[in-house]
N, C-alpha and C positions, 0 to 999 in steps of 0.2 A: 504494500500500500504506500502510497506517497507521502515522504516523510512529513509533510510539511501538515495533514490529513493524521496522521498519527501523533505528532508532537504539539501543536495546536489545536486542532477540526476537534477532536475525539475529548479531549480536556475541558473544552469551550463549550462544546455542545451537552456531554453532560452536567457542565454546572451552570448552563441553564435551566435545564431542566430541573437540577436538583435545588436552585433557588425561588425559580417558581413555588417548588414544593414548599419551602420554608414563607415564600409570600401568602399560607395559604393555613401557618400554623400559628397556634399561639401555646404558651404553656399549658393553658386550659386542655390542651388534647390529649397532653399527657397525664395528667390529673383526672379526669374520665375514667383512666385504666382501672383506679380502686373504687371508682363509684359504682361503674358495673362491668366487671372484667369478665363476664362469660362469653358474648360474641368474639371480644377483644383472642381471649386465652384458648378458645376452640379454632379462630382463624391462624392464630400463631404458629399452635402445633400442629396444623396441616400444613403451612408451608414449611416452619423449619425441621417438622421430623417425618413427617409422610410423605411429602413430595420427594425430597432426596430418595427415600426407599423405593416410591414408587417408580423413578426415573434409574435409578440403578438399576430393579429389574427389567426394563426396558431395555436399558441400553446390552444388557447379559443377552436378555432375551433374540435380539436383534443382533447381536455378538458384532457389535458397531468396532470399526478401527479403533484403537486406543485410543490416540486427539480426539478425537471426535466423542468419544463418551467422556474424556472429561470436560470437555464444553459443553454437554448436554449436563453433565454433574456441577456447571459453571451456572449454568442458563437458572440450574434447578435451583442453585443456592442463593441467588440474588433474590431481592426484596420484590413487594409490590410494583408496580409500576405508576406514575402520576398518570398516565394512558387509563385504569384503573377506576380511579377519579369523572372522566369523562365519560365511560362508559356507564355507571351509576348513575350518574348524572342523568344520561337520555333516560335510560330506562327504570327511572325513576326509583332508585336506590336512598340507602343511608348513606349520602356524600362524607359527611361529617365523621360518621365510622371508619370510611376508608382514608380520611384523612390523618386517623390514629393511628391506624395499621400501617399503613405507609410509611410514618414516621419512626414510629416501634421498633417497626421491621428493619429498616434504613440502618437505625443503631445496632440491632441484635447484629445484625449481616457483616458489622466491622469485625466482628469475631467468629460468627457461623462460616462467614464462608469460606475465609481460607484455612480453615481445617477441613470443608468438606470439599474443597478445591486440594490439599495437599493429601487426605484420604485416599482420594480419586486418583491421583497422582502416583501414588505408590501402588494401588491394587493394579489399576489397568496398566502401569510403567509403559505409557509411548514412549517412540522411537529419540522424540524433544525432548524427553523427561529431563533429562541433562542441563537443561536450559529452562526448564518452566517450575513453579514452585513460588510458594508465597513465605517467603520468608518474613522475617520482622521490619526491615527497611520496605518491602512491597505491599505488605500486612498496612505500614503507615500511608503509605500511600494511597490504598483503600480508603484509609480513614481520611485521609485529606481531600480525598475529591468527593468523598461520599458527605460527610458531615459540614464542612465549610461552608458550601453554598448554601446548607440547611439554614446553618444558624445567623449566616449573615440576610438571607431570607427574614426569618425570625426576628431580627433586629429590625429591619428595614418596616413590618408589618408593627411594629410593635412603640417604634417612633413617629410613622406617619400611616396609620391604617387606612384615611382616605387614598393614599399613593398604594398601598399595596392592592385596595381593591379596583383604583380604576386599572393596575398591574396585571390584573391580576388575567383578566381572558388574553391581553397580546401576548401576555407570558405563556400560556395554555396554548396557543396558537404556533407561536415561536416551538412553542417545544416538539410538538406535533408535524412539524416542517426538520427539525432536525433532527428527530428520531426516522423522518424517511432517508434523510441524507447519509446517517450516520450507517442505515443497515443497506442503502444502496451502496454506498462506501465500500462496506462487508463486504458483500458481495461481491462489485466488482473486482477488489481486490484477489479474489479467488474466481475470477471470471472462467479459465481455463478448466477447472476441477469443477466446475456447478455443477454442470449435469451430471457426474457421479456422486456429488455429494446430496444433490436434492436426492435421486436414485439411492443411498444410504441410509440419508436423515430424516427424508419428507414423512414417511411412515410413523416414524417413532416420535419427531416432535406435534403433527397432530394428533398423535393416539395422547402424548403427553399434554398436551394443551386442553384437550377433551377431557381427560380425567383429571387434571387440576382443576375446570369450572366444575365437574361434576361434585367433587370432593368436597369444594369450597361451598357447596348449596346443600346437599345432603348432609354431611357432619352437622352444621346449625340446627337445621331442620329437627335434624333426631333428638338434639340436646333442647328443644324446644324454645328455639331464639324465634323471632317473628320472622314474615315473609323478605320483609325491606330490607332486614339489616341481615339475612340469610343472601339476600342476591348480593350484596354489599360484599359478602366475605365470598362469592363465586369469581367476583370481577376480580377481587384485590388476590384473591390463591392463583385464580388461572391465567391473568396477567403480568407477567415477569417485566423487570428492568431489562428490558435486553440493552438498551445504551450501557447503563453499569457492565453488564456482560462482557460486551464488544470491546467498552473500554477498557478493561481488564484485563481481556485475553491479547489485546493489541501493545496499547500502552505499557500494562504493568508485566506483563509475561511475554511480549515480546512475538507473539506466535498470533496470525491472519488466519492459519487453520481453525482454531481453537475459538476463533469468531464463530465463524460459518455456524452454528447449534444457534448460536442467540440469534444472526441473522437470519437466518430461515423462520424461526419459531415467531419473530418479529414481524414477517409478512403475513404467515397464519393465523395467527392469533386476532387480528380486528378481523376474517372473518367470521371464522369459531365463534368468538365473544357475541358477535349480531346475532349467530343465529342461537347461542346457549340465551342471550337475555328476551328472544323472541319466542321462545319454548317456556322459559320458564312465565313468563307477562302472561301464557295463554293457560296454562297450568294452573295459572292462580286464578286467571279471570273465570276459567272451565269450572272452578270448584264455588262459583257462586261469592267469591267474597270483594270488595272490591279493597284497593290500595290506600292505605293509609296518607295522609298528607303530612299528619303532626303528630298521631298519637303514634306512643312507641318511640321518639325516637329519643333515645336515651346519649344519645353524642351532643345533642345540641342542635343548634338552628345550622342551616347549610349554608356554608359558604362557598358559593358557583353560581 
């Protein structure tokens, strides 16, 4: 990939994104968690301890080249996505919940994922292994592109909240424009291999995309969270950061293969998501009930 696309493009565009996210938080969200942590504490532990399992046996399943299963064990470890966020949003979710998760997630993931990035690393041993690995200098690194744009977010929403809200959709916008760049990027950079790598991947990251939304709406469900803030933890489980991914696998480990998993899953996934929030909106309307506007919603009033 073009250096200049990996040592700026890739840095810039995700701490756009990741400042939006913080234009979009207040500490109040995280102070939410003890008010009522059931939605919070069942979407959690589907992303950080189900999803991984469930994309491990995948990738076994599928007995994917070595890079390539630990980029899908990359894709799996990263946080919610702010993509997430907007998809709730249409289909009329608990915005404000995914805005907790999001964040939560954001923090836990400086620590979850690269042990479940250097796990992955050692069981599958690619050919790169030599070269890829999250050591403590790249572990910071995580931290500094993941959490910075947060918190100076945070500050900016917190000093002038009118500026963060009128911010707040060109930021949404902007982001949405560079998560296409950033996974067209991906892509082209492994232009020559696509077609075997879609041929590889394409299978395993829609089956994994599929049962992250399924996971993320069924687990609530069963634990009896309501309808809004159940489709809330489908968007936020089955939508990954693939910018974080990409940036990661590019940026911090140095390896354009190691993309390709979050790239791909980055083009499936909005349309997966339309049609999981289109099943589930008829699901719910089928059983006679109709959608909440205000009642239930224990995150707070929505900011979007």
């Amino acid at each position: 990939m073009d250096s200049a696309l990996t040592t700026i493009g890739l840095p810039v565009a995700l701490a756009v994104i990741m400042f939006g996210l913080g234009l979009s938080l207040t500490i109040e969200d995280f102070r939410r968690i003890g008010q009522r942590p059931k939605p919070v504490a069942i979407a959690l532990a589907a992303q950080l301890l189900l999803l991984p399992l469930v994309c491990f046996g995948l990738v076994t399943a599928f007995d994917l080249d070595p890079i390539l299963a630990v980029g899908m064990m990359l894709l799996a470890a990263s946080p919610g996505g702010t993509t997430a966020n907007l998809f709730s949003h249409l289909f009329r979710g608990d915005v404000a919940l995914n805005v907790t998760l999001t964040a939560v997630n954001s923090v836990i993931a400086v620590v979850t994922l690269p042990v479940v990035v250097n796990l992955s690393i050692a069981h599958f041993d690619p050919a790169e292994g030599g070269d890829v690995g999250l050591q403590l200098t790249k572990t910071a690194q995580v931290f500094a592109i993941v959490l910075v744009p947060v918190a100076i977010g945070m500050l900016v929403r917190r000093s002038s909240p009118g500026f963060a809200d009128s911010a707040d959709k060109p930021v949404r916008i902007a982001s949405a424009v560079v998560l296409a760049l950033v996974i067209g990027g991906a892509l082209l950079a492994e232009r020559e291999n696509l077609a075997d790598y879609l041929a590889d991947i394409g299978l395993p990251a829609t089956l994994f995309c599929a049962l992250s939304l399924t996971l993320g709406y069924v687990l609530p469900r069963l634990a009896g969270v309501d309808e809004r803030q159940s489709l809330s933890s489908a968007f936020e489980v089955g939508i990954h950061n693939s910018t974080l991914a990409i940036a990661v696998a590019i940026s911090v480990l140095d390896s354009e293969t190691l993309a390709v998993p979050a790239a791909v899953y980055g083009v499936l996934m909005f349309p997966l998501a339309l049609v999981a929030g289109g099943v589930i909106r008829r699901m719910h309307h089928g059983a006679g009930r109709r959608v909440p506007t205000r009642e239930g919603l224990d995150y707070g009033a929505e900011r979007d």
